[in-house]
DOZA-772918 format. One record per atom (N, C-alpha, C, O): x negated, y, z. Coordinates in steps of 0.1 Angstrom, whole numbers, plus 5000, padded with zeros to 4 digits. Layout:
REM residues N
XYZ/...
END
This chain:
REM residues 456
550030921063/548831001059/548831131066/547831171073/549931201065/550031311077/549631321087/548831401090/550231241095/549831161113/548331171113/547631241120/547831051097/545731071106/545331241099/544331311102/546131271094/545331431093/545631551101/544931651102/546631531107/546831601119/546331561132/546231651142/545931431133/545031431144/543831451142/543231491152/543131441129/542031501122/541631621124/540431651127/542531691124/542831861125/542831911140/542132001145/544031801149/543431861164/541931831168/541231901175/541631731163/540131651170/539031751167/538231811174/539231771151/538231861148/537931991151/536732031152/539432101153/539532161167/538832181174/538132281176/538932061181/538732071201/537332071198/536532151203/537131961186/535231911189/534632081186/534032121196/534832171175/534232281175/534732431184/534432541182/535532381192/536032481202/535032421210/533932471212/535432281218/534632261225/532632251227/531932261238/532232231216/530932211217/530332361212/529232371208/531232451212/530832591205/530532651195/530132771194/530532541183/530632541169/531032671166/530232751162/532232691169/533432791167/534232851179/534732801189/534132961174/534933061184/536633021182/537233021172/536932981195/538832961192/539333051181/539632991171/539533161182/539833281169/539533191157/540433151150/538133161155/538033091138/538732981139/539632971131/538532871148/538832731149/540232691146/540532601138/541232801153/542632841151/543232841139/544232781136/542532911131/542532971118/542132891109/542932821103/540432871105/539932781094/540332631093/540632581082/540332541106/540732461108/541732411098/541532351088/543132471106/544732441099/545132461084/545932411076/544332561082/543932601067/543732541058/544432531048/542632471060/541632361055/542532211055/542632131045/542932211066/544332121070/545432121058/545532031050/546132251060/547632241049/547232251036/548132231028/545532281030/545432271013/545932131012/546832091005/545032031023/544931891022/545831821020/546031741011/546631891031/548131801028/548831821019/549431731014/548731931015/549331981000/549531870986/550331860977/548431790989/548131690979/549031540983/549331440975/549231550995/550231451000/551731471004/552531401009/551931630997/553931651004/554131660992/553931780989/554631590981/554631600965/556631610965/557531650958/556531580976/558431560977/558931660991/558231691001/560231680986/560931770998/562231721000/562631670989/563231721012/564331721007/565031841012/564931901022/565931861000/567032000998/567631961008/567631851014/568632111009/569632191021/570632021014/570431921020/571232021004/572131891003/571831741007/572631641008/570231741010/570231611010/569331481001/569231361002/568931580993/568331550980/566731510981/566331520993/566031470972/564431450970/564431570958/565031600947/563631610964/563031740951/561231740950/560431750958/561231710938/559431720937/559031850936/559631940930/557931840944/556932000949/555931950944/555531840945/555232080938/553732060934/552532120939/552432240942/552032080939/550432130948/550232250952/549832280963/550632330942/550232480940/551932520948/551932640949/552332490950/553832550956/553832500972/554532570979/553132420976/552832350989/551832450992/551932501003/551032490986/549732610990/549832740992/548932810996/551332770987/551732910987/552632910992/553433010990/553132791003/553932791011/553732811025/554532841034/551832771024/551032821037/551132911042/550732911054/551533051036/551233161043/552833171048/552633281054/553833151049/555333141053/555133051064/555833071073/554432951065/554532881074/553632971085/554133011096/552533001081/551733071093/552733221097/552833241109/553533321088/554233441095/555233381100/555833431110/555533261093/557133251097/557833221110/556933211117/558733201116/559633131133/558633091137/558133161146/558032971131/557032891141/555832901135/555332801130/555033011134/553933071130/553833191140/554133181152/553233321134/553533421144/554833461147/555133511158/555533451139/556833501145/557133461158/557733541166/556733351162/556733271177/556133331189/556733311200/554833411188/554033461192/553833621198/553133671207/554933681188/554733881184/555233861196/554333891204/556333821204/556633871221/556133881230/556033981238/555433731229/554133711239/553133771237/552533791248/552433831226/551633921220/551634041228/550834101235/552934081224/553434221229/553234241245/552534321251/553934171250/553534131265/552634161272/552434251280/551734021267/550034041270/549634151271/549034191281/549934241260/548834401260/549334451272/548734431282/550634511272/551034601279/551134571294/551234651303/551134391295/550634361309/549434431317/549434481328/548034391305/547334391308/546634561313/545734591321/547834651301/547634741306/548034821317/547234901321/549134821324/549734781333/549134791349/549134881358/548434611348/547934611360/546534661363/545834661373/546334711348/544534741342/544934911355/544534951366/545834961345/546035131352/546235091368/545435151376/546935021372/546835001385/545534991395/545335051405/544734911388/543734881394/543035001392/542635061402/542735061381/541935161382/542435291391/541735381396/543235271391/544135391400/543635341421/543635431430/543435251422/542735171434/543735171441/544035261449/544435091439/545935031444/545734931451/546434921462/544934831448/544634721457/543434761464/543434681473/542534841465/541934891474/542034911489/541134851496/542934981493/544034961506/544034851514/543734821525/544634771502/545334611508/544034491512/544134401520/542934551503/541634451502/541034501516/540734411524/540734631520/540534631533/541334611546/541034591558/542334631539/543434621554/542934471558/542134441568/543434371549/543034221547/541934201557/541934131567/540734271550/539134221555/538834241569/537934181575/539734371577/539634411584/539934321597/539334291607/541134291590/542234221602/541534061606/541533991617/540734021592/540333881598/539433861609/539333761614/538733961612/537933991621/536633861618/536333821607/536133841632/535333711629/536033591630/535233511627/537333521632/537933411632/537933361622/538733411614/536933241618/536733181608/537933161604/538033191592/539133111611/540633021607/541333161600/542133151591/541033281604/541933411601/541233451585/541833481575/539533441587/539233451578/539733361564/540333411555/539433231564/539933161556/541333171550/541633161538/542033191562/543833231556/543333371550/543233351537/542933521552/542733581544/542233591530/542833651521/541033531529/540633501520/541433431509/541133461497/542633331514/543633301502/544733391500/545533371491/544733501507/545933621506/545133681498/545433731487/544333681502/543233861495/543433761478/544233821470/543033651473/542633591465/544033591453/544133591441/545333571466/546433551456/547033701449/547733721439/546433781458/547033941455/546033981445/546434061437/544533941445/544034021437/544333911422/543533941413/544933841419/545033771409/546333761404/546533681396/547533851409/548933911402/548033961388/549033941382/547233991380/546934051371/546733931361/547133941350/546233831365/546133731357/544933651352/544833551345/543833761359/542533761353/541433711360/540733791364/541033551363/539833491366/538633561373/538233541385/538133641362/537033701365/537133821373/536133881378/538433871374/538534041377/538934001398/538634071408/539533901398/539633791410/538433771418/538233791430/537433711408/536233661414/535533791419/535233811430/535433871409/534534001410/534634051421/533634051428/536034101425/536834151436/536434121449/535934191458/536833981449/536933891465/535733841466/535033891475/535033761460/533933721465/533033831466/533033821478/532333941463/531034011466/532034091480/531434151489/533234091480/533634171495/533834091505/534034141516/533833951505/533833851517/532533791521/532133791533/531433731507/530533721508/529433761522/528833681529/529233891524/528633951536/529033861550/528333791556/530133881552/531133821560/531033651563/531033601574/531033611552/530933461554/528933451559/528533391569/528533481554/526833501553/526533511570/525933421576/527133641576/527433681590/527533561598/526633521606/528433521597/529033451607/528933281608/529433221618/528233221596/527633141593/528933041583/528532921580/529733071580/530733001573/530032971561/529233051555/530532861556/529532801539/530132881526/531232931524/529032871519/529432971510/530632841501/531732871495/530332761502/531632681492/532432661500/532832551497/533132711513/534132681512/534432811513/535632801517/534332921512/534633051502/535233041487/536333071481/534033001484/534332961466/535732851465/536532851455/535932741476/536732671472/538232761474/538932791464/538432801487/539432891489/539932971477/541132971473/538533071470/538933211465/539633071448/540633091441/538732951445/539432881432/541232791436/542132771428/541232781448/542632741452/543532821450/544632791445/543232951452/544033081455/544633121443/545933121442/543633151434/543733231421/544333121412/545033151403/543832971414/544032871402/545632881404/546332941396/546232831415/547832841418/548632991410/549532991402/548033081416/548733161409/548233231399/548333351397/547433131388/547533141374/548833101369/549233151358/549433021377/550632991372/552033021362/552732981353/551633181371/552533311372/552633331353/551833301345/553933391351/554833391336/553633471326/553433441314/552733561334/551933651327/551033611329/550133691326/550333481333/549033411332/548933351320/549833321313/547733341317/547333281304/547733111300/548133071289/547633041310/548132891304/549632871304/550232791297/550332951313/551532991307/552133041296/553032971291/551833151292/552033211278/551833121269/552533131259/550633021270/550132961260/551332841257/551732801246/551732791270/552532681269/553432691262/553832611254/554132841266/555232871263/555632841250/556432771244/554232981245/553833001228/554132861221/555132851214/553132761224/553332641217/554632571219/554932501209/555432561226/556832541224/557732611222/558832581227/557332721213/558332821208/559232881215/560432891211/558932931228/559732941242/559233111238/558033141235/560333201239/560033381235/559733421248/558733481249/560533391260/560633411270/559433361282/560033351293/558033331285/557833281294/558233271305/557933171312/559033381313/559133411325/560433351327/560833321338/561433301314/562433161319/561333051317/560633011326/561233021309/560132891304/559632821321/559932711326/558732961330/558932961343/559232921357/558832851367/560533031354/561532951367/561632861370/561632831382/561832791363/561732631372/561332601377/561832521384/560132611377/558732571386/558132651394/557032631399/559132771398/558732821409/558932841423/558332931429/559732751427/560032631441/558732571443/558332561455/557832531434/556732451434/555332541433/554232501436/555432621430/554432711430/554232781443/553232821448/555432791448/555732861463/555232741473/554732771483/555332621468/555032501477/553432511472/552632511482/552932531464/551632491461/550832581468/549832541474/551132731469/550432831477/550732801491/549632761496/551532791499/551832701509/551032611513/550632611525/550632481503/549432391506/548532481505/547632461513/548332571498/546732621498/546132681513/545132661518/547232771518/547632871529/547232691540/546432711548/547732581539/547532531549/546232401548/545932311556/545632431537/544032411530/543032491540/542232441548/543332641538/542532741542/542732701554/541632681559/543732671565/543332681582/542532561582/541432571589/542832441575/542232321575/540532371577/539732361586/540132431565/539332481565/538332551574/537332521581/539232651573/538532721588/538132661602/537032661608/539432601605/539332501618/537632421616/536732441623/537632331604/536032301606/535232381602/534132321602/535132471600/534232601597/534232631614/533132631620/535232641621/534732681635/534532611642/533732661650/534732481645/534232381651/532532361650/531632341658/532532371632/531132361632/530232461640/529332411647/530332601639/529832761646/530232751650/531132741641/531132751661/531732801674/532632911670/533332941660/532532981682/533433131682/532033201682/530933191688/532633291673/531133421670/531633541674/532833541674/531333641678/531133761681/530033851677/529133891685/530133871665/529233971659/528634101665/529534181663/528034141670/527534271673/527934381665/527834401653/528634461675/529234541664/530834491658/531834551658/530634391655/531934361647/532134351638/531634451631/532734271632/532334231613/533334321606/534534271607/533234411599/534334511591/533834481578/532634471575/535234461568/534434561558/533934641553/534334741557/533134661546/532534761535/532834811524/532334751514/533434881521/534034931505/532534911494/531534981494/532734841488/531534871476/531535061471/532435141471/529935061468/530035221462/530735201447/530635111438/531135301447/531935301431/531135461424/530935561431/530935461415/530335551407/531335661404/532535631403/530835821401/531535881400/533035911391/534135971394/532635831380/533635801372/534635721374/535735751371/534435621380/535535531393/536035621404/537135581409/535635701407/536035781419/536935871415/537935921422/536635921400/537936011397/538835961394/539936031394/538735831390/540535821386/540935781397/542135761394/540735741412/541235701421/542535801424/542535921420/544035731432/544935831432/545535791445/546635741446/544435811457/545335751468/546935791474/547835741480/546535931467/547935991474/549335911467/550535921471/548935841458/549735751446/550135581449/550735501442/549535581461/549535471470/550435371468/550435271461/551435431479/553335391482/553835361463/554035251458/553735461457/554135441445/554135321439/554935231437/552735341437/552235211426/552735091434/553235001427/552635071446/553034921453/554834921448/555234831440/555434981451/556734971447/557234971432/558334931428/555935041424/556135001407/555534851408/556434781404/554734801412/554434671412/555534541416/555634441409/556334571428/557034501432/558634521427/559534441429/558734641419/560034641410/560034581396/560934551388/558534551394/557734491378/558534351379/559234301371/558034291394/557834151392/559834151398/559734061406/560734181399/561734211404/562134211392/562834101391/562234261383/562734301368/562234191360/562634181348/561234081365/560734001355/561633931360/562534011358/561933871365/562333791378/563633751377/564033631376/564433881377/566333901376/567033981368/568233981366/565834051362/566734171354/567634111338/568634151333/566633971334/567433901324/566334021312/566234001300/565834101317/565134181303/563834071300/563433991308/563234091286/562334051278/561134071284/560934191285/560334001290/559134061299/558434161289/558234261294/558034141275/557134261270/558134381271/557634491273/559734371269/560034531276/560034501288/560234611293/559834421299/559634511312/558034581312/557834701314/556734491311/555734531311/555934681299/555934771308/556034731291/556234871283/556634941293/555835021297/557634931297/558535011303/557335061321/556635151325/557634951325/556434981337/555235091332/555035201336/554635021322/553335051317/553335201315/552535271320/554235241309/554635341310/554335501319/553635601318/555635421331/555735481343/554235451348/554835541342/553535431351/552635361355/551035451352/550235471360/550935511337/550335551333/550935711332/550035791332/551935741333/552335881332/552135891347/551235971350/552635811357/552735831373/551035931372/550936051371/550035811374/548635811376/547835911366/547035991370/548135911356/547135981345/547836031333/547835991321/548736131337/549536241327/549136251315/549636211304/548136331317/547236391305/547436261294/547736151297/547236341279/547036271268/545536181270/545236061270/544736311271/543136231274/543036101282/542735991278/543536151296/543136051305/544135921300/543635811301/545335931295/545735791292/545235741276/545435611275/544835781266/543635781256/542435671265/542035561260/542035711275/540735651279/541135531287/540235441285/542035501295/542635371301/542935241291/542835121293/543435311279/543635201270/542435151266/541935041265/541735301261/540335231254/539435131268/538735041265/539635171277/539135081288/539534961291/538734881297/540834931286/541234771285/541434731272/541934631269/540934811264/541434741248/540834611246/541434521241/539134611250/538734491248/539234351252/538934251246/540234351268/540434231267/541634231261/541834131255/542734331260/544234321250/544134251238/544934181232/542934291234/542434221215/541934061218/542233951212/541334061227/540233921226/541833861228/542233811218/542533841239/543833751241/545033771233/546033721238/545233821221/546133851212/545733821200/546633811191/544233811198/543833771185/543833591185/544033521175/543733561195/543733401198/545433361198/545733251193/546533431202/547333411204/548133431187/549033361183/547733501181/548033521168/547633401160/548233331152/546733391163/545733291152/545933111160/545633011154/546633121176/547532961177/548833011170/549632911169/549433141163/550733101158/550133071143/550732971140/549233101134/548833011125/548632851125/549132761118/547832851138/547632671138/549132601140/549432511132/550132651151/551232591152/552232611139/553032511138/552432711131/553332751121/552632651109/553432611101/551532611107/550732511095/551332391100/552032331092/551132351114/551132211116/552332121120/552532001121/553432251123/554832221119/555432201105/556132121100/554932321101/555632361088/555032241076/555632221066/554032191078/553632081068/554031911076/553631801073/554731941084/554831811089/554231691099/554531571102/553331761101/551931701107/552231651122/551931541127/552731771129/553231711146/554331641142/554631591153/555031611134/556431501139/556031381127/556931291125/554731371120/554031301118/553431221130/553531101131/552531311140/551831291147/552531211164/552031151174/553531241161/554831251174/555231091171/555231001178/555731101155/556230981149/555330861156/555930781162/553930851155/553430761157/553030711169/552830601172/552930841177/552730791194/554430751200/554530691211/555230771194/556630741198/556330551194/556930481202/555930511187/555730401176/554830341188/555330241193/553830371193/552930291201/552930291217/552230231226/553930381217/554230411238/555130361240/556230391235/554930251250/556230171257/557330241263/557330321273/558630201255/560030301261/560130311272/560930391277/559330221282/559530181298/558730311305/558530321318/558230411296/557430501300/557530601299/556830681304/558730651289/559130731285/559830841297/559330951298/560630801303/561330901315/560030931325/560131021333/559230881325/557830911331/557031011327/556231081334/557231011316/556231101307/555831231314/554631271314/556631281319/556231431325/555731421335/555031521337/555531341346/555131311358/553631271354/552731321361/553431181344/552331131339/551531261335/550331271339/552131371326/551531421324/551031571334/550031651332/551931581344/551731631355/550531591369/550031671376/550431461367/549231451373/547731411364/546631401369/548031401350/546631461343/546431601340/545731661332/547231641347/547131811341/545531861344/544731911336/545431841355/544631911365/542831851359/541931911354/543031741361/541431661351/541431701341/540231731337/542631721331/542331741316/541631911320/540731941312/541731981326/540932101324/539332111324/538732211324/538831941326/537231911327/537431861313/536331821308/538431861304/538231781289/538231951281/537532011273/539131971287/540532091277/539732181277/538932171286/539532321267/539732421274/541132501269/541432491257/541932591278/543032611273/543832581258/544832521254/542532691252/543532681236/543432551231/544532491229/542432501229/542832401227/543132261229/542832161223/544032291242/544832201250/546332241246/547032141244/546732341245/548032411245/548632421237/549832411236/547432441226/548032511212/547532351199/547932321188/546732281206/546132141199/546832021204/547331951195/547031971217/547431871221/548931871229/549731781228/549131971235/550531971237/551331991230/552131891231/551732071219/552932021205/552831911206/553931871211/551831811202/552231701197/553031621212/554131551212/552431641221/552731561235/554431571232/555231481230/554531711234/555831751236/556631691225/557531611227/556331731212/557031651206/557431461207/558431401204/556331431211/556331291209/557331231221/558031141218/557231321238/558231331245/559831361241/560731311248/559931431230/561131441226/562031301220/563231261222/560931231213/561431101207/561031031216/560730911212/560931061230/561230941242/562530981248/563030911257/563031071243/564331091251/563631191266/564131211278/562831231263/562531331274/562431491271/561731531261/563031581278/562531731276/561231771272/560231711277/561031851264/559631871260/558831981265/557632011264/560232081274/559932211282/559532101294/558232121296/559932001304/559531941313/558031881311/557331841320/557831881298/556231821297/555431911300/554431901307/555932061293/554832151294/555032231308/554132301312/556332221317/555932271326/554732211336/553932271343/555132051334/554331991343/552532021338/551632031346/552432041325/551132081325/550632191330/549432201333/551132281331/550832411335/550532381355/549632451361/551132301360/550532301369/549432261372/549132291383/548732211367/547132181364/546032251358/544932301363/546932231339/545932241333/545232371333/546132461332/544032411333/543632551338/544632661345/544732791344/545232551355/545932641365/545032631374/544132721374/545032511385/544332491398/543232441392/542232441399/543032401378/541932331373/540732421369/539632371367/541032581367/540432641357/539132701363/538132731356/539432711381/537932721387/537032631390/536332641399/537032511382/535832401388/535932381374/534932301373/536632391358/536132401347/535032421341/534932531336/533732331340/532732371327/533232451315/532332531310/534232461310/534332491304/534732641301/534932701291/534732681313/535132841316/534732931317/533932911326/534533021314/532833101316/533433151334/532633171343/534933161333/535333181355/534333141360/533433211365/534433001361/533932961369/532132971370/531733011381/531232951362/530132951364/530133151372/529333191381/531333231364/531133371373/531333331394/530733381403/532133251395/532433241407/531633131414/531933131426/531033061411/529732971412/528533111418/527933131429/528633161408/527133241406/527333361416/526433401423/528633411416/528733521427/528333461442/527533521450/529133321444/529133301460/527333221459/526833221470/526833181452/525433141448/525332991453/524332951459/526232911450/526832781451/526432711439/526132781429/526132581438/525932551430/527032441423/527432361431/527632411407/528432391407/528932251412/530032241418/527932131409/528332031416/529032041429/530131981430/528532101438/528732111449/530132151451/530832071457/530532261445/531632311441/532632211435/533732181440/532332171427/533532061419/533831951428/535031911429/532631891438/532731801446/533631821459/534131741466/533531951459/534631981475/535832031468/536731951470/536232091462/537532191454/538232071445/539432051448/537531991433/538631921427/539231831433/540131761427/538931801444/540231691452/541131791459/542231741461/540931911462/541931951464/542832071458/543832121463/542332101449/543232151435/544332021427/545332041421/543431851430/544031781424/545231771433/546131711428/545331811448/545831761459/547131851457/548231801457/546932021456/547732121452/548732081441/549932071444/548132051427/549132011423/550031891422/550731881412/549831791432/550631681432/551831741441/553031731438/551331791452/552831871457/553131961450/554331971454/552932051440/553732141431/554532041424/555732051424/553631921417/554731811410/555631791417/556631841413/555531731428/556531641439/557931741434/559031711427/557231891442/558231941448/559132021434/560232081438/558732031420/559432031407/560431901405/561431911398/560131791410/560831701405/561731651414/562231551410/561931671422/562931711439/563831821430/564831801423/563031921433/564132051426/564732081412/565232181406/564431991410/564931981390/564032061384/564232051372/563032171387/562832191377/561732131368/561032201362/561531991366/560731891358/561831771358/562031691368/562431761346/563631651345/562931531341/562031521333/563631401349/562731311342/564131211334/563931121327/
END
């Protein structure tokens, strides 16, 4: 009875995440809720630390919900990654406003000149640097309205812009401080994403690599189609106007700095063996004292990223509710029990591979949360009672699922932003990009499972 009410519980989930019933934040929450009263009526027995059957009664199963939601695998699981998130976000938020990548975005734009093939390889540099931050939309915003002109110019198609700038950024969503990461992590109780990680990042290096050799592909028929062009004049960038209030916090003389606080960030996530939310604090820090001393001025940076720190930490709080209910009442090794019961053993050492090449489609089903925080526990667990790793399930999903998947997603509000920027329409888009996002991460698989880090 557990098993069909925990699949009850993800289904019902996804259907009001996904059809928009409910905002993830509620869905997270009311859902599992509604969930553990239920079951409450069905865990009438326990067994003690000795070994024993002890009868539990309704009302002690219901007041055991809220221990399950703070407790290990509730938020307790979560407050790291929680912590993380903010101060990431604040972090690369101060950076950016500080116009750090500024510099690099024109150096980039400059250099590709009119070479369709130079352009194209830029456009996935420009794309992989402005998306160290983690953020879809702040990616799109960025690169496409500063290439756009350029591509327009010179006659190059606007989707294979859009496909480039979704190759670029989907790969290195990958990254420890990306969102379908954290998420994975979260749901398998992993404190650490940035080990959770490492292993798969031989393959992520391989996957940008294929993208880097997507983009010449690209270009090459981009010029073959137009020829060699020679613009009048010469095709340069343009700095967008920025409004007075953008212009003050800029800190070019702060240049050299911030690139070397950036590259000691990811150096310290990397090797230092420290807790990524202390290294993000700690940076964050320096980072914000470097650029904007003042009490005031760092008062107003936060309030200027507060809104996405809350939106991605209230979701992340409220999957340590759904996961801390649906463990703690028994429901995923209910749920696990029975797909173990119906999956051929002959498939079992496969499992991750299998689930490595649906990663990338399921992000036309999924949308993150409730992919991560709804259907992977159970995967993973049910992997466990194949005799397979349950961290190799979830790494292999991360190489997909709203990784390379998350710019040609319906389900994203990214993508219709990066649709709408390059003025592409989405079919069109999904029709050139998801064969080779799907293409990306089959060599990320490959090359995880060559280098151990996806055990089969």
């Amino acid at each position: 009875m557990l098993a069909i009410l925990g699949f009850l519980t993800v289904i019902v989930m996804l259907v009001l995440i996904m059809t928009k019933k409910a905002t993830p934040l509620v869905a997270l929450v009311a859902v599992p809720v509604v969930a553990g009263v239920i079951s409450s009526f069905f865990r009438l027995t326990e067994t003690t630390e000795e070994g024993a059957e002890a009868v539990v009664n309704v009302m002690q199963n219901i007041q055991n919900l809220g221990g399950y939601i703070t407790g290990p695998s509730g938020i307790g699981s979560v407050a790291a990654t929680g912590v993380m998130f903010i101060f990431s976000i604040l972090f690369f938020g101060v950076l950016t406003d500080a116009g750090t990548f500024r510099p690099i975005i024109k150096k980039i734009l400059n250099l590709v000149g009119t070479d369709p093939v130079k352009i194209a390889v830029g456009t996935a540099i420009l794309a992989a640097i402005v998306h160290l931050d983690g953020s879809g939309a702040v990616t799109f915003l960025i690169c496409v309205p500063a290439l756009l002109p350029l591509y327009d110019a010179i006659g190059m198609r606007r989707t294979t812009l859009a496909t480039i700038v979704a190759l670029s950024a989907g790969t290195m969503n990958i990254l420890p401080w990306g969102g379908p990461t954290i998420r994975a992590a979260t749901a398998l109780g992993q404190d650490n994403p940035t080990e959770f990680f490492m292993p798969v990042l031989p393959g992520v290096v391989a996957g940008m690599i294929c993208v880097l050799v997507i983009a010449v592909l690209l270009g090459k028929t981009e010029k073959s189609r137009i020829g060699n062009i020679q613009l009048e004049g010469g095709a340069k960038y343009v700095e967008p106007e920025l409004s007075e209030e953008e212009k003050a916090l800029l800190r070019p003389n702060l240049f050299a700095v911030n690139v070397i606080l950036i590259i000691l960030a990811i150096v310290c996530l990397l090797k230092s063996g420290f807790a990524p939310a202390v290294v993000f604090m700690v940076f964050y820090v320096l980072a914000t004292v470097i650029n904007y001393p003042s009490v005031k001025q760092s008062k107003e940076r936060v309030d200027a990223h507060a809104k996405a720190c809350i939106m991605m930490c209230s979701v992340l709080f409220a999957a340590g509710c759904f996961t801390g209910i649906m463990k703690g009442t028994g429901m995923i090794t209910a749920m696990a029990e029975t797909l173990v019961a119906v999956i051929p053993a002959s498939l079992g050492k496969l499992f991750p591979v299998i689930m490595g090449v649906i990663s990338m489609p399921a992000s036309l089903l999924f949308d993150p949360d409730s992919f991560y925080y709804g259907v992977l526990p159970v995967l993973a667990q049910t992997a466990e009672g194949l005799g397979v790793s349950a961290l190799s399930v979830g790494r292999a999903a991360i190489l997909g699922q709203m990784t390379t998947g998350f710019p040609v997603s319906p389900l994203t509000a990214s993508t219709f932003l990066l649709i709408g920027l390059a003025g592409v329409d989405l079919g069109e888009h999904q029709k050139k990009t998801i064969p080779l996002a799907f293409l990306v991460t089959i060599v990320m698989l490959v090359v995880c499972v060559i280098a151990g880090g996806i055990e089969l």
